[in-house]
Backbone as ProteinMPNN parsed JSONL, in Angstrom:
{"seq_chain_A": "XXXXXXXXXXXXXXXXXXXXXXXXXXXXXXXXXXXXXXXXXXXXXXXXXXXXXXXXXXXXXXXXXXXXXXXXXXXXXXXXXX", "coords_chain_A": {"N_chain_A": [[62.502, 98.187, 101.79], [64.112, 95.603, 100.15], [63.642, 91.818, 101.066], [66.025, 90.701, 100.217], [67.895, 93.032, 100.365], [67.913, 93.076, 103.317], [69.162, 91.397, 103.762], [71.332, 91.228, 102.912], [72.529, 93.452, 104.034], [72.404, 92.924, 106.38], [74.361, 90.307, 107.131], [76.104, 91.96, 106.117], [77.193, 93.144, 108.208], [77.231, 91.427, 110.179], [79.657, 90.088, 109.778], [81.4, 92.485, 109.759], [81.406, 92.867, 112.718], [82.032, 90.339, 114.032], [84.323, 88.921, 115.68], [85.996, 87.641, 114.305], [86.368, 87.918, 111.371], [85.75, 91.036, 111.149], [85.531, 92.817, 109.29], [85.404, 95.31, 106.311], [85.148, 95.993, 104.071], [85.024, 93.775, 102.722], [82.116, 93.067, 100.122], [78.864, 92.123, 99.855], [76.623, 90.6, 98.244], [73.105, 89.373, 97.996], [71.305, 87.22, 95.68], [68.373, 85.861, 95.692], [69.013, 82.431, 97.178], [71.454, 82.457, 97.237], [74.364, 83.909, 98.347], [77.052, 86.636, 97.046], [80.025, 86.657, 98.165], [82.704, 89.228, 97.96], [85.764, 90.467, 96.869], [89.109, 91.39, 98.677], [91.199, 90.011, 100.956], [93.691, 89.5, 103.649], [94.569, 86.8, 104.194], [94.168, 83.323, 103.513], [92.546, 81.9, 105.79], [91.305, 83.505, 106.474], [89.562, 84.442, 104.74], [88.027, 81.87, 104.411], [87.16, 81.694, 107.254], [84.984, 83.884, 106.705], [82.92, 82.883, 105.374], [82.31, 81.014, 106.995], [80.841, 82.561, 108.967], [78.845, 84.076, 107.454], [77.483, 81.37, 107.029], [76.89, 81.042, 109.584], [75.002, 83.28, 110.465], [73.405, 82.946, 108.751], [71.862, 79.833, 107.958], [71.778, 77.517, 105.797], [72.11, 79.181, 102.791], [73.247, 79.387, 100.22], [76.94, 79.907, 99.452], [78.723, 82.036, 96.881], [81.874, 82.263, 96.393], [83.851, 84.903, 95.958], [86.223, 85.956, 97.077], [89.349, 87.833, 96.879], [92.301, 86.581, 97.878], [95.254, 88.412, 99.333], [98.265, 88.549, 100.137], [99.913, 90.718, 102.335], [102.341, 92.313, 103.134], [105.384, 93.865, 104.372], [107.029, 96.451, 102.479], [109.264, 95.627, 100.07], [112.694, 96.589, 99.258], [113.906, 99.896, 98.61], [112.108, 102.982, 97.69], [111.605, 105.269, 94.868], [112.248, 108.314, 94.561], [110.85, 110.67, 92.236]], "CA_chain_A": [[63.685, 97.361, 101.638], [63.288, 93.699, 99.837], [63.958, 90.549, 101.899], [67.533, 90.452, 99.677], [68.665, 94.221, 100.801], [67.734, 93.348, 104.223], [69.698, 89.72, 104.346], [72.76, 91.606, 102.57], [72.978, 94.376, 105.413], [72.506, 91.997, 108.044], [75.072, 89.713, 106.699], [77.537, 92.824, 106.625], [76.866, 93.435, 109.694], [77.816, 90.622, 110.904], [81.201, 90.418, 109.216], [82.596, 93.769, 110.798], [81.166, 92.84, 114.15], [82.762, 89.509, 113.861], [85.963, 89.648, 115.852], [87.134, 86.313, 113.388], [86.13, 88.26, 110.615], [86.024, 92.281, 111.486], [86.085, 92.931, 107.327], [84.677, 96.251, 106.545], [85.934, 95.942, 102.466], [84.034, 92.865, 101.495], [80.945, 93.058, 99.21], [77.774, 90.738, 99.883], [74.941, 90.262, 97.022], [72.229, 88.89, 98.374], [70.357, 86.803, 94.982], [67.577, 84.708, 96.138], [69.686, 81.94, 98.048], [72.754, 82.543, 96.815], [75.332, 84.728, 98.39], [77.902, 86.341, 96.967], [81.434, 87.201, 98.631], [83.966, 89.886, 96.836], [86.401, 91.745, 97.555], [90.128, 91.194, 99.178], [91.763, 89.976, 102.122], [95.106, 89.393, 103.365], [95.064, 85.432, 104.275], [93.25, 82.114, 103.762], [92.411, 81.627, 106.784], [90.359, 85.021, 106.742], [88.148, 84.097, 103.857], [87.241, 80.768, 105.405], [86.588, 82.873, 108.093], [84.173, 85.185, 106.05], [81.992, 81.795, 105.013], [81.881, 80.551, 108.729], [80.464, 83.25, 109.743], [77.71, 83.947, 106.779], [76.828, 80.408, 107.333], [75.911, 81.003, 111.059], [74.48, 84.296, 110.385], [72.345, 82.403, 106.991], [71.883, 79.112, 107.407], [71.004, 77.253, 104.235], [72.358, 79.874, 101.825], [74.772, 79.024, 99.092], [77.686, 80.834, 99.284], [79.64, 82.004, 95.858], [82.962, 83.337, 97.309], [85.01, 85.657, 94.408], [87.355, 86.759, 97.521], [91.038, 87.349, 96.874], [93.913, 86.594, 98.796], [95.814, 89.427, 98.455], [98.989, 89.023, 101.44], [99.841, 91.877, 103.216], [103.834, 92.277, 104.038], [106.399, 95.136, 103.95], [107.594, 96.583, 100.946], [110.283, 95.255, 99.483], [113.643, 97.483, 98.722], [113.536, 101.285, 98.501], [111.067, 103.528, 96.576], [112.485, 106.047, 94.442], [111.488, 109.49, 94.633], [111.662, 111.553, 91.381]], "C_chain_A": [[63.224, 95.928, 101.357], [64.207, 92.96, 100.863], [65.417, 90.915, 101.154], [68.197, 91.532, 100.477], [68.544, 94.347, 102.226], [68.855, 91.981, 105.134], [71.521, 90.349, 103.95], [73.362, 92.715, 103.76], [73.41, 93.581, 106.304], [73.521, 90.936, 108.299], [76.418, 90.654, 106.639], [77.906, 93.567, 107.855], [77.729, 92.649, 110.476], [79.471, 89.853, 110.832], [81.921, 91.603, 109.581], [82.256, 93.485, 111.883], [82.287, 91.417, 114.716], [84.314, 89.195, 114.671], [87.192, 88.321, 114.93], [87.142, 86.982, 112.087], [87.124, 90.237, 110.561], [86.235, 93.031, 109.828], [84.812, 93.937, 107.273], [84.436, 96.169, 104.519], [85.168, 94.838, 101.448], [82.708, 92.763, 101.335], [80.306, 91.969, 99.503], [76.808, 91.401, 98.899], [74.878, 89.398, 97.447], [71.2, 88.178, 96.646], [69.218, 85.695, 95.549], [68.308, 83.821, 97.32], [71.288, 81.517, 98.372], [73.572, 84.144, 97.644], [76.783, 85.212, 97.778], [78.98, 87.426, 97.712], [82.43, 88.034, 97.699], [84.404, 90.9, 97.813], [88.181, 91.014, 97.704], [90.228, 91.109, 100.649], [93.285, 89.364, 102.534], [95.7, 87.776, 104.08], [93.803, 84.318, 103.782], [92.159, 82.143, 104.637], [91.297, 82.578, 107.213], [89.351, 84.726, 106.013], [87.855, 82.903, 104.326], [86.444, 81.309, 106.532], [84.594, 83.368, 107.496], [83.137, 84.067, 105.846], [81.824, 81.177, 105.814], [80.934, 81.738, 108.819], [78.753, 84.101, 108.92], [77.069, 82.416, 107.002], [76.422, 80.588, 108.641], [74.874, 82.065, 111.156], [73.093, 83.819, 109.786], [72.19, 81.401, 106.725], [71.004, 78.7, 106.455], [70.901, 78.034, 102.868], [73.483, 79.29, 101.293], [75.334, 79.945, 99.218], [78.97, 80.801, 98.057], [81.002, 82.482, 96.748], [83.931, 83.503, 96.049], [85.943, 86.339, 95.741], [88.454, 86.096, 97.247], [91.937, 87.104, 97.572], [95.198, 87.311, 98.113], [96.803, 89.852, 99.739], [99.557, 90.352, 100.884], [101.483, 91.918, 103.495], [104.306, 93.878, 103.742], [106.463, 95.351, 102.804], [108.937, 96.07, 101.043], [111.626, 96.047, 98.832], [113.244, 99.177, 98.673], [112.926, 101.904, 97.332], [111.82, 105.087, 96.339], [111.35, 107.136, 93.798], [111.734, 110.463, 93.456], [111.366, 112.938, 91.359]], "O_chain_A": [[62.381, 95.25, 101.945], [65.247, 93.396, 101.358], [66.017, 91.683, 101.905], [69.05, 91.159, 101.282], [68.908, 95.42, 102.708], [69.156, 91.734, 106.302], [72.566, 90.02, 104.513], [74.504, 92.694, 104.22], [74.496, 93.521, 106.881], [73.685, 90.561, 109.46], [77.532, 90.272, 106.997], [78.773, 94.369, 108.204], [78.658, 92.993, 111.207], [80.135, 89.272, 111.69], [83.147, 91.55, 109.676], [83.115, 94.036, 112.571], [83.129, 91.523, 115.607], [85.356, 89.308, 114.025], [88.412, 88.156, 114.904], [88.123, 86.596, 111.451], [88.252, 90.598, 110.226], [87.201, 93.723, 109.508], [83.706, 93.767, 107.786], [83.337, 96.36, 104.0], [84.854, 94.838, 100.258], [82.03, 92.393, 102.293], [80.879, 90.879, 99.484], [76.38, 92.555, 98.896], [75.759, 88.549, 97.58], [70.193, 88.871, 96.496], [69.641, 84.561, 95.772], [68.282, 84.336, 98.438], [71.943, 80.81, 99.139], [73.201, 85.285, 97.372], [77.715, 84.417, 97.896], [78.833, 88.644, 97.812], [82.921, 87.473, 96.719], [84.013, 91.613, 98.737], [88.495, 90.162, 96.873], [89.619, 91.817, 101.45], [93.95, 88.787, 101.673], [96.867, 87.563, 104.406], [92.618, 84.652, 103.749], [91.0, 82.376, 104.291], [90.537, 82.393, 108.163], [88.224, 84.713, 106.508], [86.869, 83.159, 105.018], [85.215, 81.311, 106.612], [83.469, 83.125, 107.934], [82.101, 84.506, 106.346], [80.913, 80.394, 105.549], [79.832, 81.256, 108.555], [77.818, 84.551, 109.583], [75.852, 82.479, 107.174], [75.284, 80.149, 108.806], [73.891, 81.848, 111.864], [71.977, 84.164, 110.176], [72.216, 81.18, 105.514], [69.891, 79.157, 106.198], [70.051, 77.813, 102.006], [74.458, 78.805, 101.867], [74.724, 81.014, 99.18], [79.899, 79.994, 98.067], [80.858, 83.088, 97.81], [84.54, 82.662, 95.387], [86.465, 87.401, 95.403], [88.773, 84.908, 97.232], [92.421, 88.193, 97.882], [95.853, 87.1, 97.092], [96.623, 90.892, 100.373], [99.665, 90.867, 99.771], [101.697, 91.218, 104.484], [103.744, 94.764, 103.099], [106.007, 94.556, 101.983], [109.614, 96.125, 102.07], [111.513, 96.1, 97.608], [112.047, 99.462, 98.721], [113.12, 101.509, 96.183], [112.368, 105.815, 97.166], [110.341, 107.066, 93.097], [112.764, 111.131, 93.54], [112.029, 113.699, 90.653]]}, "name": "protein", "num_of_chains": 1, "seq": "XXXXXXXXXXXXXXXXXXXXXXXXXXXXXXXXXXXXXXXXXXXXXXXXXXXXXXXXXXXXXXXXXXXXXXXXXXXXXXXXXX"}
């Protein structure tokens, strides 16, 4: 396993363990000192989150972050069954 595939585990690791985090869904690439973030989640407040918590895990890594904010509510009106 290279240093990268060992910093990207350990880094998703620490994002489902996380209880600010707990994100099973988002993608880490590990390039040299660059991280990057992908994927979806269902507030702000969550992906901030997700880059707290690689920064304590990694300090001194750049972090790209491609996550979406992608809220989360009820559906909206009735679904029609054909």
């Amino acid at each position: 396993m290279t240093a990268e595939q060992y910093l990207s585990a350990r880094l998703r690791r620490a994002l489902a363990e996380d209880p600010r985090t707990a994100e099973l869904g988002v993608r880490v690439t590990v390039r040299g000192d660059h991280v990057l973030l992908s994927g979806d989640v269902a507030c702000a407040d969550r992906r901030a989150d997700l880059e707290a918590v690689v920064h304590e895990a990694a300090p001194g890594v750049t972090v790209l972050d491609d996550v979406r904010v992608v809220p989360v509510g009820e559906p909206v009106g009735q679904e029609e069954i054909r």
